[in-house]
Structures are given as structure tokens and as C-alpha cells.
C-alpha positions in Angstrom: 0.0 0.0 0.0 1.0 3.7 -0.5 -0.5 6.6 0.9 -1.9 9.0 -1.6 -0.6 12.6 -0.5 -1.4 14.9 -3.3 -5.0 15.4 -5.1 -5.8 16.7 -8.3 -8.5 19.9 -8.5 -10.6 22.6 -11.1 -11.1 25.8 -9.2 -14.5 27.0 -10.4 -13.9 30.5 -11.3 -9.7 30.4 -11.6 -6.8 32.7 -10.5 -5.9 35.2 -13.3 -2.1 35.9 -13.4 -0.6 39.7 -14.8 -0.6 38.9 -18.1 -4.3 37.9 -18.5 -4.4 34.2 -18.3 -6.5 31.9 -16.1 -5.1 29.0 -14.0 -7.6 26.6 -13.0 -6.3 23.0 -12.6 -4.1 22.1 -9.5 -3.0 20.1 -7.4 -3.0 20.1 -3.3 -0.9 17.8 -0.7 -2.3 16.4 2.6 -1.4 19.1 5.5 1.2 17.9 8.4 1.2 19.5 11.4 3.7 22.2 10.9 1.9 23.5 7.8 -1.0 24.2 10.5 1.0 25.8 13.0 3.5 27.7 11.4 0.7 30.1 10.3 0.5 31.3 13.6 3.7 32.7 14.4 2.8 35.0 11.6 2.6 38.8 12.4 -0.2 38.7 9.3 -2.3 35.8 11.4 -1.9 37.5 14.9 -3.6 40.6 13.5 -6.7 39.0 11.5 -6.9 35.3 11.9 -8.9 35.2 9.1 -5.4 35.6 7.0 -4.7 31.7 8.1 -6.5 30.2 5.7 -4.3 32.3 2.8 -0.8 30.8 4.2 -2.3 27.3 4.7 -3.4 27.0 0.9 -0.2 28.5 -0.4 1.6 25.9 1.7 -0.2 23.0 0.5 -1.1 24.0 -3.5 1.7 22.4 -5.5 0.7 22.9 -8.5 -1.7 25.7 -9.8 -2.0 26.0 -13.8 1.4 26.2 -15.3 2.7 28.7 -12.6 5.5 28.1 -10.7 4.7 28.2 -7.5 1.9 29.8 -5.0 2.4 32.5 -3.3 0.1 34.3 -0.4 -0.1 37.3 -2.6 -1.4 35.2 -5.2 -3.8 33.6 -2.7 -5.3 37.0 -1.5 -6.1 37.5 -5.7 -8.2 34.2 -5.7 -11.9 34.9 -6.5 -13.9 34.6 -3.2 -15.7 31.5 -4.6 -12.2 29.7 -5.8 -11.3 30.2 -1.6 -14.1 29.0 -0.7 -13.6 25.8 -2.8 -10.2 25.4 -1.9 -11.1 25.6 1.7 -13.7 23.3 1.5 -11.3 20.9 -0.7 -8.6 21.1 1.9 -10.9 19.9 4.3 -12.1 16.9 2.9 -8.6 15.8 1.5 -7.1 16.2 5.7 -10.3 14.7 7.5 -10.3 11.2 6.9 -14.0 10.7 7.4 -14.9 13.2 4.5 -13.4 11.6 1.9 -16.3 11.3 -0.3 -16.6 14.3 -2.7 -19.6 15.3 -5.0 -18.9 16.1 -8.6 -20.3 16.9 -11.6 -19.4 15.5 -15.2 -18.7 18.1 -17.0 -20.3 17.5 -20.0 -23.9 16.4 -19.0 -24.3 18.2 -15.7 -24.9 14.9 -13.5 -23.8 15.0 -9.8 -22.6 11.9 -8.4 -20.0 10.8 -5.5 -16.7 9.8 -5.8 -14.3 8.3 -3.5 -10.7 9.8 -2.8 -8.6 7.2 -1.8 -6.4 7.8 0.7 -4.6 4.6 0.6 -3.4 3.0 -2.5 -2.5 -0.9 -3.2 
């Protein structure tokens, strides 16, 4: 067995970079500890908490479009909806009871339920 640490992702709305284009697929790696409490030392975090959730997701997106890395100022340019999806994402990729997602084919519309395996044989 091997432990599946990174999942892939389509932000709904996408980050548009300075020269116009959009970034939308990406990928995201299971949080460890540190990546939770290192926020918290920050200066940014101890004067609106709310700025957490920016440092966390540019800790754990590896991969967003062809850009080379994630940065928090690139995080506080995400559409409000593409946060809120990331958020949501995160937390069903680090609590292992949620890790049932619902998607929709993107051709016909359907929702259905898929499993993201934690553990691979």
C-alpha cells in the first residue's frame, strides 16, 4: 500500500495571473502539522486570523496552472468563490472521514459521489 498525498483539483472561477491568463487546474498535498502551526507565528495571522487560511493554501497547492509556485499574494487575488472551494477541498482531502466528494461530469451536468482514496495498493 502507499499513501496518496497529493490530489488533483478545477477551481470554479480560476486565479488570473498579470498577463491575463487563467489558471484553473491544480494540485493540493495532505497538510502535516507544521503546515498548520506555522501560520500562527505569523505577524499577518496575529492581527486577523482570518489571513490563516491564505498561508495554509499557499503551503499546500503544488501545483496551480502552469505557474510556478503559490504565493500568499497570489492567494489573496483568488476569487472569493475559488477560496471557498479550496477551503472546502482542503478539508475533505485532511479529514479522513470526509473523503467522499460530489462532482459533476462536465459534460452532461450529472452530480454523483466519488471516493478519494487515501490509501493505494
Amino acid at each position: 500500500m502507499t499513501l496518496h498525498t497529493e490530489f488533483e483539483f478545477v477551481l470554479p472561477i480560476g486565479y488570473v495571473d498579470e498577463y491575463g491568463q487563467v489558471h484553473k487546474t491544480g494540485t493540493m498535498r495532505l497538510a502535516t502539522a507544521a503546515d498548520e502551526i506555522a501560520p500562527l507565528r505569523d505577524p499577518r495571522v496575529r492581527s486577523n486570523e482570518a489571513y490563516l487560511v491564505v498561508l495554509l493554501l499557499a503551503q499546500v497547492i503544488t501545483r496551480l496552472g502552469a505557474l510556478p509556485r503559490v504565493t500568499p499574494e497570489m492567494i489573496e487575488r483568488f476569487f472569493a468563490a475559488d477560496v471557498a472551494y479550496l477551503q472546502d477541498f482542503y478539508r475533505r482531502i485532511n479529514e479522513v472521514e470526509m473523503n467522499i466528494i460530489r462532482v459533476a461530469c462536465p459534460r452532461c451536468g450529472h452530480d454523483f459521489h466519488v471516493e478519494i482514496p487515501l490509501l493505494e495498493d
